[in-house]
N, C-alpha and C positions, 0 to 999 in steps of 0.2 A: 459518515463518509468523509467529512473534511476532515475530523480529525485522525481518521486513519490515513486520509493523504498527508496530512503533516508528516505523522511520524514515520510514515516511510518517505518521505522527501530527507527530513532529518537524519534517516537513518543511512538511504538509501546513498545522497552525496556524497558525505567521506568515501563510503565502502568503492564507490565507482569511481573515483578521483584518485584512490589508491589503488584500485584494479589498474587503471592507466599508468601508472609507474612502476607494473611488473612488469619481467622478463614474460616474451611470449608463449612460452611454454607454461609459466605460472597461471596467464591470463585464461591460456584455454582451460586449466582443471580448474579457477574458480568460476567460470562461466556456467561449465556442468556442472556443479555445485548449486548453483543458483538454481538452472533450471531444474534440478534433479528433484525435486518434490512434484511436479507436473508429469512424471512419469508415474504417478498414483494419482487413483480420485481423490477429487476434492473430500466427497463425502467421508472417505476413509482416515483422511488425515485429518477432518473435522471429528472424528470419533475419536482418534489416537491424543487429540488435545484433553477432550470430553475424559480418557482416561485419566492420562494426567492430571488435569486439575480436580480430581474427583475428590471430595473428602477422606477417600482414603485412598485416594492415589501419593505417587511417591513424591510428588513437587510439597503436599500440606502434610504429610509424613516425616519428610526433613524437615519442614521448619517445627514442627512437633519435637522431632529427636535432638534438636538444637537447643531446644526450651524455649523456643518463642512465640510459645503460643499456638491456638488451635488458627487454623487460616481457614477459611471459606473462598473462593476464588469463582469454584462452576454455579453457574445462572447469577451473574452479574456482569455488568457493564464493562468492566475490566477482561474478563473471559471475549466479548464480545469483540470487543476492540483488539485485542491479543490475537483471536482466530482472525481476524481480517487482515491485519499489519500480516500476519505470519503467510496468508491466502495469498496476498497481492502484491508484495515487498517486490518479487521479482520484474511484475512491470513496471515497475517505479526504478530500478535498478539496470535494466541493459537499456532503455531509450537514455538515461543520464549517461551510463558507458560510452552508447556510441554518438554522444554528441563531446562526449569531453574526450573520447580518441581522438578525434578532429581536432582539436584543439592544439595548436601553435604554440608549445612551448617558450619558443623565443619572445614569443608576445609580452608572457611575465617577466621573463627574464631584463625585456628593453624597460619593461615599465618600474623593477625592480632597480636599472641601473641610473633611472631619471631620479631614482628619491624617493620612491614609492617606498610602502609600508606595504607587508604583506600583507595585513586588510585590507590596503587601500586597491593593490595589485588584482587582488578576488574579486572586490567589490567593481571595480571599472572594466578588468579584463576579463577573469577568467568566470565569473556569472553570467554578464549579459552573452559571451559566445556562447555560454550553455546553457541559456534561456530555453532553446526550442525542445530541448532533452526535458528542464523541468516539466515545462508545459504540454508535453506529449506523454509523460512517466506520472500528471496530476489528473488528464484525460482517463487513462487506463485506469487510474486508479480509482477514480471517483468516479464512475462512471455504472461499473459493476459493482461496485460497494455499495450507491443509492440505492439500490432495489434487491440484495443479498438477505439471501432466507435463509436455507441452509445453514450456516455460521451463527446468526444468530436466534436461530429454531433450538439448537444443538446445545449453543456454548449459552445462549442467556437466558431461553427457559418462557414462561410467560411472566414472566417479571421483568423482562425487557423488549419492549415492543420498537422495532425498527419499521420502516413502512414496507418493506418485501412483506412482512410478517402479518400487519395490516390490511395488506391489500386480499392476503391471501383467506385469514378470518372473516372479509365480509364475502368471499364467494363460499366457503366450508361453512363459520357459526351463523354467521349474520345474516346469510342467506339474501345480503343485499347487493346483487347482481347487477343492476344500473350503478350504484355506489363506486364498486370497485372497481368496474370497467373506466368509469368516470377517471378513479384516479389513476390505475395502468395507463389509461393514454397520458396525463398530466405526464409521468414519471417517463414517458417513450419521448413524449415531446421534450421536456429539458435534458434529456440524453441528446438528442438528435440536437437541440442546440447550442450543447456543449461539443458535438463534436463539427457542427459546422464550424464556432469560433474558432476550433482549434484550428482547422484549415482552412481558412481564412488566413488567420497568424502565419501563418507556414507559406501561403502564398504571397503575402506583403512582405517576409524576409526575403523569399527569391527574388 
């Protein structure tokens, strides 16, 4: 879960910081763009990966036709992480948008005209305004990543055991039903107190 928040933080910031510098007509066809995989099941577009990365799907068929070798990619960690970043990219992506739409251009610009460095400009100005986007688009995102089955039922196989995946074997194999309950609540509670910090945070800015 945290590392699929990284990479879509990583991924997610330019892509939203450049969204904000489009004409608004540009902005509204990448929005639908974004959101347009949510107009299919999850399940489905977990299968459509599950194709692709198949060993003889067409992703380890090109690197084959290329000569680079055979690839393996489905029922690994990489699969795993790839369906997740791909699953949840989008709420990592419009809370960043609509916290750096907000965002005061002129701000960089005064900070840009005192001698700042455009590092220096991001780092003082244009992050901390768009702190509440991070911290709202790492909620979403880590949130239903901890406890995600589906994705890696699918993409990582039993060779990658995430804890949705765990919790789910000791009610199905393990048949240890105090166990599992045990840890679903564990996993309810640090959701639920991720997302009090998160509003929390959100009411100490106001």
């Amino acid at each position: 879960a945290l590392l699929t928040t990284v990479i879509c933080l990583v991924i997610g910031y330019p892509f939203a910081y450049w969204l904000t510098t489009r004409p608004m007509r540009v902005r509204a066809v990448m929005i639908v763009l974004v959101m347009l995989p949510f107009w299919s099941n999850l399940l489905v577009r977990t299968y459509a990966w599950r194709v692709l990365l198949a060993s003889d799907g067409p992703i380890p068929a090109a690197f084959a036709a290329l000569g680079l070798g055979e690839l393996r990619l489905l029922f690994t960690p990489f699969a795993v992480v790839l369906g997740l970043v791909y699953g949840y990219l989008p709420f990592m992506v419009l809370p960043l948008y609509a916290a750096l739409e907000r965002l005061d251009l002129r701000l960089v610009e005064a900070a840009r005209d005192l001698g700042a460095s455009g590092w220096e400009a991001f780092r003082h100005v244009t992050w901390p305004l768009s702190r509440p986007g991070v911290v709202a688009g790492s909620v979403l995102v880590m949130v239903p990543t901890f406890g995600a089955y589906v994705t890696p039922e699918l993409l990582g196989g039993s060779r990658t055991t995430l804890v949705g995946s765990f919790v789910v074997r000791q009610f199905l194999s393990a048949r240890d039903w105090p166990f599992g309950s045990a840890l679903s609540m564990a996993i309810l509670l640090l959701m639920l107190v991720a997302t009090v910090v998160y509003f929390r945070l959100q009411e100490d800015r106001a």
